[in-house]
TIRO-2110 file (N, C-alpha, C; in Angstrom, 1 decimal):
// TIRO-2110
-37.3, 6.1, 4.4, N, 1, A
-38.2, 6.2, 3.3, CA, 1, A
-37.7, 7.3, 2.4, C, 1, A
-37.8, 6.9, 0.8, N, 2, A
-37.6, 7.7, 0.1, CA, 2, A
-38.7, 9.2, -0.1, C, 2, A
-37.7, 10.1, -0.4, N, 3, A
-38.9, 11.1, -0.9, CA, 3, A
-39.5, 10.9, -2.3, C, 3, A
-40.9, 11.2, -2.5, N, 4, A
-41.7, 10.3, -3.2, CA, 4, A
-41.2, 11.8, -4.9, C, 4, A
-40.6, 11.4, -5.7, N, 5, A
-39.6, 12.0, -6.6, CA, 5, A
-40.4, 11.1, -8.3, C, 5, A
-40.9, 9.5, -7.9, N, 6, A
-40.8, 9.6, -9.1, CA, 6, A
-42.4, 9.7, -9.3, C, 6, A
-42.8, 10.0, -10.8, N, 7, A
-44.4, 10.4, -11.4, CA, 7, A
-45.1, 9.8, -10.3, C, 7, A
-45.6, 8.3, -10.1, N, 8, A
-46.4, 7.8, -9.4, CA, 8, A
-46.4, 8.2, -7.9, C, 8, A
-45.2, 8.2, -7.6, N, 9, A
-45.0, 8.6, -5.8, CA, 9, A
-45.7, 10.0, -5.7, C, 9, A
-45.1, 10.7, -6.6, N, 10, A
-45.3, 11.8, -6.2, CA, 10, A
-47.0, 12.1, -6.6, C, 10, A
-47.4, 11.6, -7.5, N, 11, A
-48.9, 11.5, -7.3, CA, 11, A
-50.0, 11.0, -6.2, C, 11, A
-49.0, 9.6, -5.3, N, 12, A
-49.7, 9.4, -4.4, CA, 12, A
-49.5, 10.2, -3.4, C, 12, A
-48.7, 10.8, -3.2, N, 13, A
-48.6, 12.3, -2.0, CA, 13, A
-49.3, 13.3, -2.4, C, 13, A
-49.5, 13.6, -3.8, N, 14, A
-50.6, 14.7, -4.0, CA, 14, A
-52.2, 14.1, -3.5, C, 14, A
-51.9, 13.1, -3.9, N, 15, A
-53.8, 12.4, -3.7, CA, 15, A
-54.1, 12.7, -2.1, C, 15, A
-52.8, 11.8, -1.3, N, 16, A
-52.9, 11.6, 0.2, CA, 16, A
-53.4, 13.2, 0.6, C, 16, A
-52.4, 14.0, -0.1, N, 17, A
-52.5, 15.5, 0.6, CA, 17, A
-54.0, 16.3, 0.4, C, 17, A
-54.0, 16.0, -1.0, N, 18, A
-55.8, 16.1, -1.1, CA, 18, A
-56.8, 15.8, 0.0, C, 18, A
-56.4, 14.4, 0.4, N, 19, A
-57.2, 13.8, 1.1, CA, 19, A
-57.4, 14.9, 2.3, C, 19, A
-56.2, 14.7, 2.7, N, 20, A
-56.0, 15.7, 4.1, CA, 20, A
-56.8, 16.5, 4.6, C, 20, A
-56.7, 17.5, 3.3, N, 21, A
-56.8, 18.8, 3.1, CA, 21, A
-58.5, 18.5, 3.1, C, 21, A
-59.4, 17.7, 2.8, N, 22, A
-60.6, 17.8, 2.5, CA, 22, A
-61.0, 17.5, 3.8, C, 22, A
-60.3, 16.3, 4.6, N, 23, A
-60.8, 15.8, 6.1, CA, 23, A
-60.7, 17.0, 7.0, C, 23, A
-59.4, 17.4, 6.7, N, 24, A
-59.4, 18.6, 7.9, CA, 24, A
-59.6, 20.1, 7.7, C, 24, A
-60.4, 20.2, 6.4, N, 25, A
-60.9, 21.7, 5.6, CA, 25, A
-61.2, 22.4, 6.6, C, 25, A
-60.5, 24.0, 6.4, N, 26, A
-60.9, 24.6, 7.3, CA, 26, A
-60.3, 24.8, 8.8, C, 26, A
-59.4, 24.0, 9.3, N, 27, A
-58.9, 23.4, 10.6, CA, 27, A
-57.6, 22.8, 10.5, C, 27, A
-56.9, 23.1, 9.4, N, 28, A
-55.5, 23.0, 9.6, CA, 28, A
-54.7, 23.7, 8.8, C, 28, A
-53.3, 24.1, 8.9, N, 29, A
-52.2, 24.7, 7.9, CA, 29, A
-51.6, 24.0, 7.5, C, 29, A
-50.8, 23.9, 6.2, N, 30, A
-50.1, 22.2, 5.5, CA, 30, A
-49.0, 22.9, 5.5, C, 30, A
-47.4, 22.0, 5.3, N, 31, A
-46.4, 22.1, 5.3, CA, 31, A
-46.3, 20.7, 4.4, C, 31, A
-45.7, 21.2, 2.9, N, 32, A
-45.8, 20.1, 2.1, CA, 32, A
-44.4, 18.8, 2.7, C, 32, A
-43.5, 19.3, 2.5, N, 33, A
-42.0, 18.7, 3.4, CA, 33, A
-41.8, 19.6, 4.7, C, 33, A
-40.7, 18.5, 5.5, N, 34, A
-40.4, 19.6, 6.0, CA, 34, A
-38.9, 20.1, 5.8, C, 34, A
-38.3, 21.2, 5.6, N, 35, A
-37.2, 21.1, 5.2, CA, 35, A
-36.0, 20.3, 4.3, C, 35, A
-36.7, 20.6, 3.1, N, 36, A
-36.1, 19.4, 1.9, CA, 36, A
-35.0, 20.0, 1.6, C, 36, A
-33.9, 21.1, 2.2, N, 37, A
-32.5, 21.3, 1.8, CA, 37, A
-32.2, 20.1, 2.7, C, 37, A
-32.5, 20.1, 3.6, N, 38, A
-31.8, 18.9, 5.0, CA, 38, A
-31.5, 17.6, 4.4, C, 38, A
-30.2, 17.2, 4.6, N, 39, A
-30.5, 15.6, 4.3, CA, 39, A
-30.7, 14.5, 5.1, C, 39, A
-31.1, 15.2, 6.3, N, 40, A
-31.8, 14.5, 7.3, CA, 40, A
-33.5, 14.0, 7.0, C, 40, A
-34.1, 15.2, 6.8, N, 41, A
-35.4, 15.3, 6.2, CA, 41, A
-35.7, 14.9, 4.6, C, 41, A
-34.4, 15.2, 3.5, N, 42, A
-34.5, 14.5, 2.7, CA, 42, A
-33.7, 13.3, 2.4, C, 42, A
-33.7, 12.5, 2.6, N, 43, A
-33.2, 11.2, 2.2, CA, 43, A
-32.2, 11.1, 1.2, C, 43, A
-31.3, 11.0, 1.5, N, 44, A
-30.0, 10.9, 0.1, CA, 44, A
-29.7, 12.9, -0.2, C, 44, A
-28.9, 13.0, -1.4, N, 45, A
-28.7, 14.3, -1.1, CA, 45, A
-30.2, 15.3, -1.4, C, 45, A
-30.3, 16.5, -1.0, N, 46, A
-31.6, 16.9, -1.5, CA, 46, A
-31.8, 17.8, -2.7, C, 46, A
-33.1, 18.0, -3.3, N, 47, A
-33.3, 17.5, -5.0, CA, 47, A
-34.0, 19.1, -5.4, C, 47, A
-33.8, 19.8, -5.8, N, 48, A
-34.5, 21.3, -5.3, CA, 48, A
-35.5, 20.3, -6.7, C, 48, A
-35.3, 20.0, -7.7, N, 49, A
-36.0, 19.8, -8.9, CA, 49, A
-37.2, 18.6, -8.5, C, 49, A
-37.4, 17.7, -7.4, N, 50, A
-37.7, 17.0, -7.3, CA, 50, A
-38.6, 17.6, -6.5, C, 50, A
-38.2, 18.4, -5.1, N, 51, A
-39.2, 19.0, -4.1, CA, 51, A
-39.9, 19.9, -5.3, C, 51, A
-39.6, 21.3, -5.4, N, 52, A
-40.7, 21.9, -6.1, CA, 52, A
-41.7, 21.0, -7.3, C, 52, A
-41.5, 20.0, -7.8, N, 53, A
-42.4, 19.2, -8.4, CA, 53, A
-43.4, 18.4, -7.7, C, 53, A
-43.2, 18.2, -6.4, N, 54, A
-43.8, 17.3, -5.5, CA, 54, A
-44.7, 18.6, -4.9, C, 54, A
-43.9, 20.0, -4.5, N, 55, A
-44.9, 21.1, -3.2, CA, 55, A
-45.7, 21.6, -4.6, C, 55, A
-45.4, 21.5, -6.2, N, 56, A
-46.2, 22.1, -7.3, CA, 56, A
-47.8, 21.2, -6.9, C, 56, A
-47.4, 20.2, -6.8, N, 57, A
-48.7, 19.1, -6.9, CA, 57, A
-49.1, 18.5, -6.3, C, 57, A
-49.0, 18.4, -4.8, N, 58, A
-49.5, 18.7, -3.3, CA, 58, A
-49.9, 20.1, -3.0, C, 58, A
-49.6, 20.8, -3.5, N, 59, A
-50.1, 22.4, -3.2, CA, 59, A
-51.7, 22.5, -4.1, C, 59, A
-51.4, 22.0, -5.1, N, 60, A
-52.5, 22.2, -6.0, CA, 60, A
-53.9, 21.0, -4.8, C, 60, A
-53.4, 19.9, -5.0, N, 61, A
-54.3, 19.0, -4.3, CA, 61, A
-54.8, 19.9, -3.4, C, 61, A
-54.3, 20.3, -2.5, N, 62, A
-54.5, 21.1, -1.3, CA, 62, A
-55.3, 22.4, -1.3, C, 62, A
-55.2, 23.0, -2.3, N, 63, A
-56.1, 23.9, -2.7, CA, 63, A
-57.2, 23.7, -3.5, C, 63, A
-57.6, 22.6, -4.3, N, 64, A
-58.6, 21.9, -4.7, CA, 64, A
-59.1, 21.7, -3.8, C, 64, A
-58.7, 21.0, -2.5, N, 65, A
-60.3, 21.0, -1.8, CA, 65, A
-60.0, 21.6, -0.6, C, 65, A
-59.4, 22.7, -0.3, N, 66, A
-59.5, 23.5, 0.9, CA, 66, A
-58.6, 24.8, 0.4, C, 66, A
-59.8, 25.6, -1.1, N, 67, A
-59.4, 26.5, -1.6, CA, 67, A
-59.5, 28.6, -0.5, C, 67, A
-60.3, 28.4, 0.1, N, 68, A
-60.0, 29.4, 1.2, CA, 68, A
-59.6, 29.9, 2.3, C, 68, A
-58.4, 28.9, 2.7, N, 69, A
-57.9, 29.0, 4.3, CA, 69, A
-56.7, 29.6, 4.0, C, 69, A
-56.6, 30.5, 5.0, N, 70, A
-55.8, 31.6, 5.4, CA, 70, A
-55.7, 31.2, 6.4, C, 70, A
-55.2, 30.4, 7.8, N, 71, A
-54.5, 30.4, 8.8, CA, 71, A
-53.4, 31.2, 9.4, C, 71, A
-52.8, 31.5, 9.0, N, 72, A
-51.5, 31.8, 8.8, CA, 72, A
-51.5, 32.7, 9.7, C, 72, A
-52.7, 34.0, 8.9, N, 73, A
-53.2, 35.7, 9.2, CA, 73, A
-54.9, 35.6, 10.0, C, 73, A
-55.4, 34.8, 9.3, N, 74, A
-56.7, 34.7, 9.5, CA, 74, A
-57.7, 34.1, 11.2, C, 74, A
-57.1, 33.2, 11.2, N, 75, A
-57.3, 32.4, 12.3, CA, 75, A
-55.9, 32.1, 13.4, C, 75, A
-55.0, 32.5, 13.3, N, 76, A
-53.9, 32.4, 14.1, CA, 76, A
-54.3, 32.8, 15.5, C, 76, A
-55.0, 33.3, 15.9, N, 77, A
-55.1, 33.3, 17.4, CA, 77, A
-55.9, 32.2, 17.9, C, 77, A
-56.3, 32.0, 16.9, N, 78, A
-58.1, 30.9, 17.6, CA, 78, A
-57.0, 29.5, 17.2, C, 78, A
-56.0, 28.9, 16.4, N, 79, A
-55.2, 28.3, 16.6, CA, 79, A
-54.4, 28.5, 17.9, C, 79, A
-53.7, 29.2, 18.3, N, 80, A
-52.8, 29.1, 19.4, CA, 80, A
-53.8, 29.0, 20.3, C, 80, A
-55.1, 29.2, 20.6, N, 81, A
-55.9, 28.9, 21.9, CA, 81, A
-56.0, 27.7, 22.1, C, 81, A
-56.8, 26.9, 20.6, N, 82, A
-57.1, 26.1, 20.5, CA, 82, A
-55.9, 24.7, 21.3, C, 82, A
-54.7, 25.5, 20.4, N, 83, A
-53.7, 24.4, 20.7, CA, 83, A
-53.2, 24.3, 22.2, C, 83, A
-53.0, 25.5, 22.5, N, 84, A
-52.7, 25.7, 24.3, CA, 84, A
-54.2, 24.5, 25.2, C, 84, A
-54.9, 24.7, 24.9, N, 85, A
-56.0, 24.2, 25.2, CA, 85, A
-56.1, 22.7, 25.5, C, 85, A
-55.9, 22.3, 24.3, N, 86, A
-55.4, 20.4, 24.1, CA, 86, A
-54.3, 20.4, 24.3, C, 86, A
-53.3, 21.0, 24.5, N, 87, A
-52.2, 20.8, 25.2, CA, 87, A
-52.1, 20.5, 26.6, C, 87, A
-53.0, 21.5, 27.0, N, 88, A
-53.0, 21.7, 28.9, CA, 88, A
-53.7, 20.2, 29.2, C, 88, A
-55.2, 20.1, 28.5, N, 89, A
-56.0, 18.9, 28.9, CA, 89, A
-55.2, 17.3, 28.6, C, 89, A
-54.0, 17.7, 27.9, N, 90, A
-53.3, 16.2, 27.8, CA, 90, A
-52.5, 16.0, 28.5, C, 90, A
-51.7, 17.3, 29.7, N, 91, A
-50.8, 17.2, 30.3, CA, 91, A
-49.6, 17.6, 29.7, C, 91, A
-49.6, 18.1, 28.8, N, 92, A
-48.6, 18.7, 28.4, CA, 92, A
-48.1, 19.8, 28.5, C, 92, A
-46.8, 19.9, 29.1, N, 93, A
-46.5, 21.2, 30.5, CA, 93, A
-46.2, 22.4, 29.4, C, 93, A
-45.7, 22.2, 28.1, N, 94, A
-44.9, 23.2, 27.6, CA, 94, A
-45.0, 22.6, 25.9, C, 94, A
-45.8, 24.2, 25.4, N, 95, A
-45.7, 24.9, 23.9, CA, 95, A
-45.4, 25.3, 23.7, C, 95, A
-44.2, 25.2, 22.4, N, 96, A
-43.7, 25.9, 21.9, CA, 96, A
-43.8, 26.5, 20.8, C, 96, A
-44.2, 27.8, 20.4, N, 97, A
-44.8, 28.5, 19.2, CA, 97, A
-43.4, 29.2, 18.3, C, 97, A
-43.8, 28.9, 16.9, N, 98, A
-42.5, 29.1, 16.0, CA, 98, A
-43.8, 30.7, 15.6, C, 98, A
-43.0, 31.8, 15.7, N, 99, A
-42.1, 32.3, 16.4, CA, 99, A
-42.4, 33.1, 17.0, C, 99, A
-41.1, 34.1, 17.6, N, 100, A
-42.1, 35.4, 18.5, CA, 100, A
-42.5, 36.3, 17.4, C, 100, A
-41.3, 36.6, 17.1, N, 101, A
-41.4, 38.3, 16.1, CA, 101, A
-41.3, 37.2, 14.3, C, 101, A
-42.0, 37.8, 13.8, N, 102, A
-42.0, 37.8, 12.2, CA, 102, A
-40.8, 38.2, 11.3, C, 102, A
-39.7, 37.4, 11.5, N, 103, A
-38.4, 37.9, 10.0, CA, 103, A
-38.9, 38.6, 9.3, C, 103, A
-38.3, 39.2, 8.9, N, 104, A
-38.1, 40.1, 6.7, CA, 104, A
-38.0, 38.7, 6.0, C, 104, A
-38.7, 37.9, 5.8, N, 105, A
-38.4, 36.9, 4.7, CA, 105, A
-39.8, 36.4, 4.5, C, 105, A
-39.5, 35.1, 3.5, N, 106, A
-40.6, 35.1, 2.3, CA, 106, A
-42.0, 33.9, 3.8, C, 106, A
-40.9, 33.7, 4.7, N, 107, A
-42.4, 32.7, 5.3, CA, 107, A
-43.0, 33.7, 6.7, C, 107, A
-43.0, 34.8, 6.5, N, 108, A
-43.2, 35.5, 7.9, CA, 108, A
-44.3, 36.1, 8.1, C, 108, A
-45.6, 34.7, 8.8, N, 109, A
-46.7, 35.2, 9.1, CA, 109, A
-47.1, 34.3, 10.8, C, 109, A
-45.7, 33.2, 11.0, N, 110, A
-46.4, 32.6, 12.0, CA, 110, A
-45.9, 33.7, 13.4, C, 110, A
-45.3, 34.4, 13.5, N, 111, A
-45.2, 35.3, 14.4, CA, 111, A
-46.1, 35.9, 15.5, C, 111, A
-46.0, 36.0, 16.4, N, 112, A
-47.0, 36.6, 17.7, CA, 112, A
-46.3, 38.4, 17.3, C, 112, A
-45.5, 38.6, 17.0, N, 113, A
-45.5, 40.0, 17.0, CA, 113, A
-45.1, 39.9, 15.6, C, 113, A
-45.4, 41.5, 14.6, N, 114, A
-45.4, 41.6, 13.3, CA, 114, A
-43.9, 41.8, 13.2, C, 114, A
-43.3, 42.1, 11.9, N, 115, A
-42.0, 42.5, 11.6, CA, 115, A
-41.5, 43.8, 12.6, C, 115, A
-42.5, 44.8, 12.9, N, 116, A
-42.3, 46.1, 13.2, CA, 116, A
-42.4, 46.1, 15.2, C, 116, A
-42.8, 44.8, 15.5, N, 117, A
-42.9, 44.4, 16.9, CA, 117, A
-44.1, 44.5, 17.7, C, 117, A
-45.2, 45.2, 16.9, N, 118, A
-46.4, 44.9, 16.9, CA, 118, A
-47.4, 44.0, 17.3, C, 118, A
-47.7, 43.7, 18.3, N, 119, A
-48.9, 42.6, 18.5, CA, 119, A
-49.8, 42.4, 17.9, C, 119, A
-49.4, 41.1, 17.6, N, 120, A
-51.1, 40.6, 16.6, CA, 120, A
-52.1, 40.0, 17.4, C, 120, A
-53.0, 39.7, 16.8, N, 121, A
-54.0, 39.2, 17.5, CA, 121, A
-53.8, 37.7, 18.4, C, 121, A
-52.7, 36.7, 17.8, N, 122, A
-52.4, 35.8, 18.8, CA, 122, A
-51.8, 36.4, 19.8, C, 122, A
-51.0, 37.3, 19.3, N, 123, A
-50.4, 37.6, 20.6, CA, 123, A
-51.3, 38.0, 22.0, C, 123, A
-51.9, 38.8, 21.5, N, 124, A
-53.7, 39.6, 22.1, CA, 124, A
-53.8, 38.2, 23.0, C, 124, A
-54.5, 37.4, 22.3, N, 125, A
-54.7, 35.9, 23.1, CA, 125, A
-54.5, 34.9, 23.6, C, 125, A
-53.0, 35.1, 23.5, N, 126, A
-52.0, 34.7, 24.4, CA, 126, A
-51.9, 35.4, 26.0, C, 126, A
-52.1, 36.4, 26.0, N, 127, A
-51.7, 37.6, 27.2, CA, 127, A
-53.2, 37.7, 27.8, C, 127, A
-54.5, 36.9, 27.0, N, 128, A
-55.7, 36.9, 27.5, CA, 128, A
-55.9, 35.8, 28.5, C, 128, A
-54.9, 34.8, 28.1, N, 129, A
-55.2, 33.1, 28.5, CA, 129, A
-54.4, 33.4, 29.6, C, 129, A
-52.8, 33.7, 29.9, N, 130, A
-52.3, 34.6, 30.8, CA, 130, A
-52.7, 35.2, 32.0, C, 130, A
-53.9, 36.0, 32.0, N, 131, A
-54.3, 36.7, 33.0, CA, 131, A
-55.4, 35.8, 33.8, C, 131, A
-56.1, 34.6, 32.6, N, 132, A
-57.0, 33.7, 33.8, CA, 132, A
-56.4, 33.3, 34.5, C, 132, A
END
């Protein structure tokens, strides 16, 4: 499948992403692509002019109707429970959480420990789920 590049495509991935965002308000984090330098993930060579025109207007959809979610910082522990949780009850032996410690760079909030090696609160509830 192509990545959706021209006006119309890329409007129906904003709409879709809208949609999303309004079904699962509240209860999920978006990732507009995933890795659009890849040309695995992007189809043909990858387009930097094409992606930021597509994450400009999927991001917007996305915040139109799920304008106050902070996951990232906010709810990250009650995510990793959650997901350990449905994980265990489906049989699935082994989660894998991106990441331990938090890089110095521009996406560094999914981390169980802060930049400085600090425990965050997932991490807190990770080492709580642990001890049952």
């Amino acid at each position: 499948m192509a990545p959706p590049c021209s006006d119309p495509a890329r409007a129906a991935f904003a709409a879709f992403s809208g949609a999303a965002a309004r079904h699962f308000r509240g209860r999920a984090a978006w990732e507009v692509w995933n890795e659009p330098n890849v040309p695995r993930y992007w189809m043909g060579a990858p387009d930097a002019l094409c992606y930021v025109a597509l994450a400009r207007d999927a991001a917007a959809a996305i915040r139109r109707e799920d304008p106050s979610r902070e996951p990232e910082t906010a709810a990250q522990a009650e995510y990793l429970v959650r997901a350990l949780a449905v994980n265990r009850s489906g049989g699935i032996p082994l989660t894998i959480w991106y990441c331990w410690q938090e890089p110095v760079l521009p996406w560094n909030s999914f981390g169980l420990l802060d930049v400085h090696g600090r425990a965050k609160a997932a991490y807190q509830a990770l080492q709580s789920l642990r001890a049952r």
